[in-house]
VMD Tcl script that draws the C-alpha trace (Angstrom):
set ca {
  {-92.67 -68.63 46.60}
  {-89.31 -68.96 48.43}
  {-86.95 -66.18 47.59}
  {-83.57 -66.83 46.21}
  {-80.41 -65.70 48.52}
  {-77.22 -64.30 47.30}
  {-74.47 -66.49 47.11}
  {-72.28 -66.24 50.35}
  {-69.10 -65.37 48.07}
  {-70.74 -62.54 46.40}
  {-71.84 -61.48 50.69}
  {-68.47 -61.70 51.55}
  {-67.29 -59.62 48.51}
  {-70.15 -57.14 48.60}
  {-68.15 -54.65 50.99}
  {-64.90 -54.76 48.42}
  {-67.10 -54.43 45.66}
  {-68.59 -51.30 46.85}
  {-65.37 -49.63 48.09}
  {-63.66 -50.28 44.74}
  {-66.78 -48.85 43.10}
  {-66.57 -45.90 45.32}
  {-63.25 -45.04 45.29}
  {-62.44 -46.30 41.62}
  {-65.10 -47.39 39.75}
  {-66.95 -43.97 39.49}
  {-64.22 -41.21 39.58}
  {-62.99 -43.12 36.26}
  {-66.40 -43.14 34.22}
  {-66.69 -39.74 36.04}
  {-62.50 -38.41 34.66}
  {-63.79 -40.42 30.88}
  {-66.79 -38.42 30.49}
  {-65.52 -34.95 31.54}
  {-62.70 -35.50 28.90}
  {-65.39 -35.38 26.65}
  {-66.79 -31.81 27.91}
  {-65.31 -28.01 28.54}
  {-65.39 -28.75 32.16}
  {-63.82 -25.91 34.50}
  {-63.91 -26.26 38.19}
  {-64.78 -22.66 38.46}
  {-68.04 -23.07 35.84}
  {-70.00 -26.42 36.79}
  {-72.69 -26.35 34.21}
  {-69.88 -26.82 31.73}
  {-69.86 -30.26 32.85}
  {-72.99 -31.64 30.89}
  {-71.90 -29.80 27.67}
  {-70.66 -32.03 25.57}
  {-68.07 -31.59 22.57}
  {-66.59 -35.28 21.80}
  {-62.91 -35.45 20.64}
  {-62.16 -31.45 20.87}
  {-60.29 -31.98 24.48}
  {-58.23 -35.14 22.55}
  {-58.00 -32.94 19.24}
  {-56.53 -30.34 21.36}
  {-53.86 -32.31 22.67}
  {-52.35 -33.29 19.60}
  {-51.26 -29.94 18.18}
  {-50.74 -28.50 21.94}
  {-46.78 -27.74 21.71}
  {-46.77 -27.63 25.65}
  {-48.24 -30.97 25.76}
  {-45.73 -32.58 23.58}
  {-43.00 -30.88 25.12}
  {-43.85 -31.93 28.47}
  {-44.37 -35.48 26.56}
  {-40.65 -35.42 24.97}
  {-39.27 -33.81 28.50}
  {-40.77 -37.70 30.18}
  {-39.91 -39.82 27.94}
  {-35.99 -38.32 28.26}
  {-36.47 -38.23 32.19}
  {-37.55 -41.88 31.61}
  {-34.82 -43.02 29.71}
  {-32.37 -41.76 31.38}
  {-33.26 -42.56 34.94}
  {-34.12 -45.91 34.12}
  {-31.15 -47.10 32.14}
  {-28.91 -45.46 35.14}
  {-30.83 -47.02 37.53}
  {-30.43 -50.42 36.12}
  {-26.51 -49.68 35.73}
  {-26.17 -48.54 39.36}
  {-28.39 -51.03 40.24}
  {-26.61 -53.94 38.53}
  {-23.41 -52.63 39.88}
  {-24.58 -52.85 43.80}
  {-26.52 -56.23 43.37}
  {-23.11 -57.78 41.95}
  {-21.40 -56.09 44.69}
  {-23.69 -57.27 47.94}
  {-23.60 -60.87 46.42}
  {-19.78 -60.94 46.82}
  {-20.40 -59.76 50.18}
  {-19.61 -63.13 52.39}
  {-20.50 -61.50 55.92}
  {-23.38 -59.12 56.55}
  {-25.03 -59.54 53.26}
  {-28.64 -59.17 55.14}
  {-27.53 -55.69 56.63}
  {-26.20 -54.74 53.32}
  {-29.36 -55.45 51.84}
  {-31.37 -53.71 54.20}
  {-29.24 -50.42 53.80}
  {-29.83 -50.70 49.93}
  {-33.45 -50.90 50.56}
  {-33.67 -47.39 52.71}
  {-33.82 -44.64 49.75}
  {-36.95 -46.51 48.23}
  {-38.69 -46.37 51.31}
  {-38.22 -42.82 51.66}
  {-41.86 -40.70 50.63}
  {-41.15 -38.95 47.44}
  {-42.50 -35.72 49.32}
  {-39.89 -35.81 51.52}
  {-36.78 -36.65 48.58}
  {-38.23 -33.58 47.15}
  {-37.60 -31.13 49.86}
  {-34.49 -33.48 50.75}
  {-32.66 -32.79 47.47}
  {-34.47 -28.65 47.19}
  {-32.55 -27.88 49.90}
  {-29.03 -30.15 49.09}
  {-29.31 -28.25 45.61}
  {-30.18 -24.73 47.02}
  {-28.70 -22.08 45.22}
  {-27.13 -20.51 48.09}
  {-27.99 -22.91 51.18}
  {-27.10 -26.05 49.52}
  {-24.73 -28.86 50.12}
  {-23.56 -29.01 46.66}
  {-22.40 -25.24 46.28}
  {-21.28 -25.32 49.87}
  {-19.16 -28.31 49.04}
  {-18.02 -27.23 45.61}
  {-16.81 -23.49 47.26}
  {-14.72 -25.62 50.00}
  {-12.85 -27.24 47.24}
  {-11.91 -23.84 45.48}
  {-14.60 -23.26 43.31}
  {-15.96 -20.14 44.25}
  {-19.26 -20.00 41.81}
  {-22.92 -21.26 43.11}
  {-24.35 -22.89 40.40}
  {-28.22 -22.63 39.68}
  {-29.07 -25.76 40.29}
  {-33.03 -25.16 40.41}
  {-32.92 -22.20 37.96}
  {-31.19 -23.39 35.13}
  {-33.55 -25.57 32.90}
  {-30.03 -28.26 31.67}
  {-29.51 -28.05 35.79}
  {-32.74 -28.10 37.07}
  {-33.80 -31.51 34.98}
  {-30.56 -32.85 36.50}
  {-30.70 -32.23 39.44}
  {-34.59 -33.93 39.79}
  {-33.03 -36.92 37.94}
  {-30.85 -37.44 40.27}
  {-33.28 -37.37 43.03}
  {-35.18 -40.10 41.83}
  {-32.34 -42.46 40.49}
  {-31.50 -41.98 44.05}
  {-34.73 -42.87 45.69}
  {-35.38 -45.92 43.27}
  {-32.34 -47.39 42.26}
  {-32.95 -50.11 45.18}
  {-36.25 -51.38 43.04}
  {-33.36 -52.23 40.69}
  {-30.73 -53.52 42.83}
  {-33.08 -55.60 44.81}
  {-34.76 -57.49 41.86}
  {-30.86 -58.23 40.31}
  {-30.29 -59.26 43.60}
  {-32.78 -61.98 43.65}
  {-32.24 -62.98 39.96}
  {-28.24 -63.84 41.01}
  {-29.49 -65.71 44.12}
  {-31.56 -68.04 41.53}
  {-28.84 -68.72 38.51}
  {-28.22 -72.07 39.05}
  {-24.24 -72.76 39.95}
  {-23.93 -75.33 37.21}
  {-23.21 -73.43 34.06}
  {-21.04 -70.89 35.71}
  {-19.12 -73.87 37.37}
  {-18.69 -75.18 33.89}
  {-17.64 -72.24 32.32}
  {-15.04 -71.94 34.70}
  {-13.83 -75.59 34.11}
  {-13.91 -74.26 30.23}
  {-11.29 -71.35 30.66}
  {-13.95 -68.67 30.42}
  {-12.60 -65.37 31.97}
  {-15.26 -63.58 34.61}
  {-16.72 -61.51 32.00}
  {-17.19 -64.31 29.47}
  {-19.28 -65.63 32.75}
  {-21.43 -62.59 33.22}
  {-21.66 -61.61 29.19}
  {-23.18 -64.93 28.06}
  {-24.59 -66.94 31.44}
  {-25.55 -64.26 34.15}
  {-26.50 -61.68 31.99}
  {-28.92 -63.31 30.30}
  {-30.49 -65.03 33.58}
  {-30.58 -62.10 35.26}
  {-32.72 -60.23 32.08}
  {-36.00 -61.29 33.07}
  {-35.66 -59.51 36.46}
  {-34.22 -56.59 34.93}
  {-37.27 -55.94 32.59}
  {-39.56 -56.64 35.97}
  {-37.99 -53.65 37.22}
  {-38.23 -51.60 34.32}
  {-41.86 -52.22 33.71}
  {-42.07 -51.23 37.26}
  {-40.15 -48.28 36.86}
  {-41.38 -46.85 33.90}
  {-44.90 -46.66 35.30}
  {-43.64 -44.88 38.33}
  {-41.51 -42.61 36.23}
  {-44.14 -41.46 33.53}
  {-46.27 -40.56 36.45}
  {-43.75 -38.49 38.42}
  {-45.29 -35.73 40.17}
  {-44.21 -35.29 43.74}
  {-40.24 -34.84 43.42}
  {-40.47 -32.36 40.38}
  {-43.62 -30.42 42.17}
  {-41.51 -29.95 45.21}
  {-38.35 -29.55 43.54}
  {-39.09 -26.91 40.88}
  {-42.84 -26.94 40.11}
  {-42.74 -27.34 36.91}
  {-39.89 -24.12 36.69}
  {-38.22 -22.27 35.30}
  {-40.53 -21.45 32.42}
  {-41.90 -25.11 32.16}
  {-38.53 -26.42 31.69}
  {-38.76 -29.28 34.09}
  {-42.88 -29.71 32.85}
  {-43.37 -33.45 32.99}
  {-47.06 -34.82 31.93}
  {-48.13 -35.26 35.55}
  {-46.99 -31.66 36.76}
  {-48.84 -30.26 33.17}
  {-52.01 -31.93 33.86}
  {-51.64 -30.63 37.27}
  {-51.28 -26.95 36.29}
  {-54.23 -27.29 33.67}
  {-57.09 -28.92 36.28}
  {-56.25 -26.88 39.33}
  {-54.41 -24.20 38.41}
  {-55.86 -23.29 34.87}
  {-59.28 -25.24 36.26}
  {-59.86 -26.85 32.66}
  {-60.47 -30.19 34.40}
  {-61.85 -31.82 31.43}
  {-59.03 -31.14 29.35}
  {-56.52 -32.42 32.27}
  {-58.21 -35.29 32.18}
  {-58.43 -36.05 28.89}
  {-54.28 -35.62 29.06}
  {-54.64 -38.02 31.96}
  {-56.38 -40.58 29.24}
  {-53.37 -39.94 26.62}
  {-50.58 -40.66 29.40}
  {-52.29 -43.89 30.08}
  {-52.37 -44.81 26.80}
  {-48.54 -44.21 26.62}
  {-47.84 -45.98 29.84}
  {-49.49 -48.86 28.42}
  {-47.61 -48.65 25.06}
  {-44.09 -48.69 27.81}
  {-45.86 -51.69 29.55}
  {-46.35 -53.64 26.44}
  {-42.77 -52.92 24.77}
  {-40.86 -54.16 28.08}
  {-43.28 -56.92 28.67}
  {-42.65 -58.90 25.35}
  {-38.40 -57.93 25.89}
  {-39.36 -59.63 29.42}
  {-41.22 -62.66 27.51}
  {-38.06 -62.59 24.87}
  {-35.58 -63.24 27.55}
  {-37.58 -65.66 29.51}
  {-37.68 -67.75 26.60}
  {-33.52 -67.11 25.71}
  {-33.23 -68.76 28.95}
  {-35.74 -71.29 28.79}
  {-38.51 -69.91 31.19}
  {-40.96 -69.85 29.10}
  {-44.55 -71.57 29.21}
}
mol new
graphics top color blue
foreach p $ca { graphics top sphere $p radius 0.5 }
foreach p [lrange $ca 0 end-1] q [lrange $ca 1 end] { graphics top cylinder $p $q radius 0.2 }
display resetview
């Protein structure tokens, strides 16, 4: 009886198919079925106790947990709808640029290459209550008061908005960028032969075009942004009195801090779920313009 070998694709695949069941594979099942217990880091039998939907039940009349939800969703909207504006505004700018457009480009592309650990302590220290460019600069032009950049909840949400519009606005201005490089000179060549004014131009033939790329970046974006952790940990942690909470630094504070890992990760399951709601919404406005513009199929 002649044994049957293993297909040489499923060989060659083996050793990713392991890692990926290593490292993703089974802390998922592993973070899905703890959501479902009273698991604490500090008591480990509480992991094969079971209780169902109580962690998910939980969440929904947890005031925190909404709070830090409403607190992301604004952080969200406005650092992407900034980001885009900034964004739009440099792309239009470098493509104007006739000499030493590639340098330019590079330059734009610096902030997002920047670790977010580092932005954090970057921007801690520029908006330092007493240390800090900002009040140092403000108090050389006359104002003598050192605002609490850090301290103040309005302030402190600010100034970590600002931080990351200023680390990712180059995801925007990159992806324009490449959308005005592929608008096709003809209709903007005729519009110009029809007496159109510049903004005519951009309002109804490079606005639309460049659409598709803009929703790229936002569905980019707002997966990066509903998961922000590192800038606001470093920034503020959370401070002052959870005024800066996002979901990622709550869920943080409730498995490591509080050590009620099964309920973080059940939170961790709820975020996903409204990531993927985000991912939906700006992938049919991305499917809407690619078919204003004839892109689609």
């Amino acid at each position: 009886m002649t044994r049957r070998r293993l297909p040489e694709w499923f060989l060659l695949l083996l050793p990713a198919i392991i890692v990926i069941a290593a490292v993703v594979l089974i802390p998922l099942i592993f973070s899905l079925y703890s959501s479902f217990t009273p698991y604490k880091l500090t008591r480990p039998s509480t992991l094969w106790k079971w209780v169902g939907t109580y962690n998910y039940e939980k969440i929904l009349t947890d005031a925190k947990f909404w709070a830090a939800f409403g607190r992301t969703v604004l952080f969200l909207t406005i650092a992407l709808n900034l980001e885009m504006l900034l964004g739009l505004g440099i792309a239009l700018m470098v493509n104007k640029v006739t000499w030493g457009q590639r340098t330019l480009r590079t330059i734009v592309m610096f902030p997002m290459m920047f670790s977010p650990i580092l932005v954090g302590f970057q921007f801690k220290f520029i908006f330092n209550d007493n240390i800090g460019l900002v009040n140092n600069a403000l108090q050389s032009m006359g104002f003598n008061v050192a605002l609490p950049w850090l301290v103040d909840g309005k302030l402190a949400l600010f100034s970590i908005a600002f931080a990351e519009i200023w680390m990712s606005t180059s995801v925007f201005a990159i992806l324009i960028l490449a959308g005005l490089f592929a608008i096709p000179r003809d209709p903007l060549e005729a519009a110009k032969v029809d007496g159109c004014t510049p903004f005519q131009s951009f309002r109804h033939i490079t606005l639309p075009f460049l659409m598709p790329f803009i929703y790229i970046a936002m569905t980019i974006r707002s997966l990066d942004v509903a998961r922000a952790y590192d800038i606001v940990q470093i920034m503020t942690g959370g401070g002052p009195a959870r005024r800066t909470e996002l979901l990622w630094t709550l869920m943080s504070r409730t498995g490591y801090v509080d050590a009620r890992m099964g309920l973080a990760n059940a939170m961790g399951y709820v975020s996903i779920i409204l990531s993927v709601v985000f991912t939906i919404y700006f992938f049919r406005k991305l499917t809407a313009a690619r078919a204003q513009i004839g892109m689609e199929g």
